[in-house]
C-alpha positions in Angstrom: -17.6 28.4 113.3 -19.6 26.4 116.0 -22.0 28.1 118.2 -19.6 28.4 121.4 -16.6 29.4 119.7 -18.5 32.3 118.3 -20.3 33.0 122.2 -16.5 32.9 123.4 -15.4 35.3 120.6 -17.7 37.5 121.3 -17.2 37.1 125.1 -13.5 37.8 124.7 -14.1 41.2 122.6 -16.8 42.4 125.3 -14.2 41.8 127.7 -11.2 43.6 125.4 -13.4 46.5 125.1 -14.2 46.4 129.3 -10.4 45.7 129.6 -9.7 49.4 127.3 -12.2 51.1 128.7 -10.9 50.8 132.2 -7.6 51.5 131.1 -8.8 54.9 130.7 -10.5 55.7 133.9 -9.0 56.3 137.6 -10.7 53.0 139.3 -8.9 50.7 136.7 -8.8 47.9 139.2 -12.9 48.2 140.2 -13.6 48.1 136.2 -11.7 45.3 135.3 -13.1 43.3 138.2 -16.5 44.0 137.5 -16.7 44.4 134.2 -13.8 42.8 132.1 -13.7 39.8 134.1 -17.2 37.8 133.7 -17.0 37.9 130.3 -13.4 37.0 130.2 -14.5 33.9 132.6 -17.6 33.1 130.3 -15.3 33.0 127.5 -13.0 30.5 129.0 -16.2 28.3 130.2 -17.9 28.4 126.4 -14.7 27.1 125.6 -14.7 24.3 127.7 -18.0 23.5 126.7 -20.0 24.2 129.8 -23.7 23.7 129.1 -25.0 27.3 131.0 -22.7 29.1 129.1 -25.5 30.8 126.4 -27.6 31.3 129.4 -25.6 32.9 131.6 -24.4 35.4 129.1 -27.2 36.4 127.7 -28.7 37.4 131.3 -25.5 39.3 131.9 -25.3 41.0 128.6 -29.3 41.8 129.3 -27.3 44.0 132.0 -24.2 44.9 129.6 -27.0 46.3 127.2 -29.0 48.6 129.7 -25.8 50.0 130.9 -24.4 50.8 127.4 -27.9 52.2 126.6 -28.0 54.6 129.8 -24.5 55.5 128.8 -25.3 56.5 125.2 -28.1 58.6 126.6 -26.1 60.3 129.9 -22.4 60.4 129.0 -21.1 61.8 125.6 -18.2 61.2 126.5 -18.2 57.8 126.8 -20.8 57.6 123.5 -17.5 55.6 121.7 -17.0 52.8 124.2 -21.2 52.4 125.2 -21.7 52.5 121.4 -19.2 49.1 121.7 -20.7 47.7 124.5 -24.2 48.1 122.8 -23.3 45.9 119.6 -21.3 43.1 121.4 -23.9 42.8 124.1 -26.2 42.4 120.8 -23.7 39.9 120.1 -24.1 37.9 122.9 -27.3 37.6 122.8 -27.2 36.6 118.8 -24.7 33.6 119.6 -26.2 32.5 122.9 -29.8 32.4 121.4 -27.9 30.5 118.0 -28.2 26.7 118.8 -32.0 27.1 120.0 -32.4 28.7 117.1 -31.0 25.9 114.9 -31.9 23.2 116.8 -35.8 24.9 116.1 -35.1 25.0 112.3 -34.0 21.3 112.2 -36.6 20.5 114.1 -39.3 22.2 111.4 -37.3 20.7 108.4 -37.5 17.0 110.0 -41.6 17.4 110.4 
């Protein structure tokens, strides 16, 4: 599996869970707006093959990881879906980060 197909699976699960997770609260429209819908999009663009992709989702899910992480510590209730959140944010970051990473191994293998 290439590098941006695994960002844009990852993406696309961040953005189910959003997408579940406001299913079950009163402001469904506000929480799939804000939250399912920029991963959903940065999906769609690592698809597509757009260069900022990595970048841009690993800020966000900088953002997608303090929220889950204030979550876990405020709001039992919601210690299932922040638990989520936490690991695919993790996610993120893991695939994002992946091709610098390679590219830095290649790079030591070649020397």
């Amino acid at each position: 599996m290439s590098a941006q197909r695994y960002l844009a699976t990852c993406l696309f699960a961040l953005a189910a869970l959003f997408i579940g997770w406001s299913l079950a609260h009163t402001h469904t429209l506000a929480g799939l707006l804000a939250f399912a819908l920029p991963p959903a999009l940065l999906g769609i663009a690592a698809l597509l093959g757009w260069h900022r992709t990595g970048f841009t989702a690993a800020m966000l899910a900088l953002l997608w990881f303090s929220h889950a992480v204030m979550l876990l510590w405020s709001e039992p209730a919601a210690r299932g879906w922040a638990t989520g959140e936490t690991v695919l944010a993790l996610l993120v970051i893991h695939a994002a980060c992946l091709p610098g990473y390679r590219a830095r191994c290649e790079r030591r293998q070649t020397t």
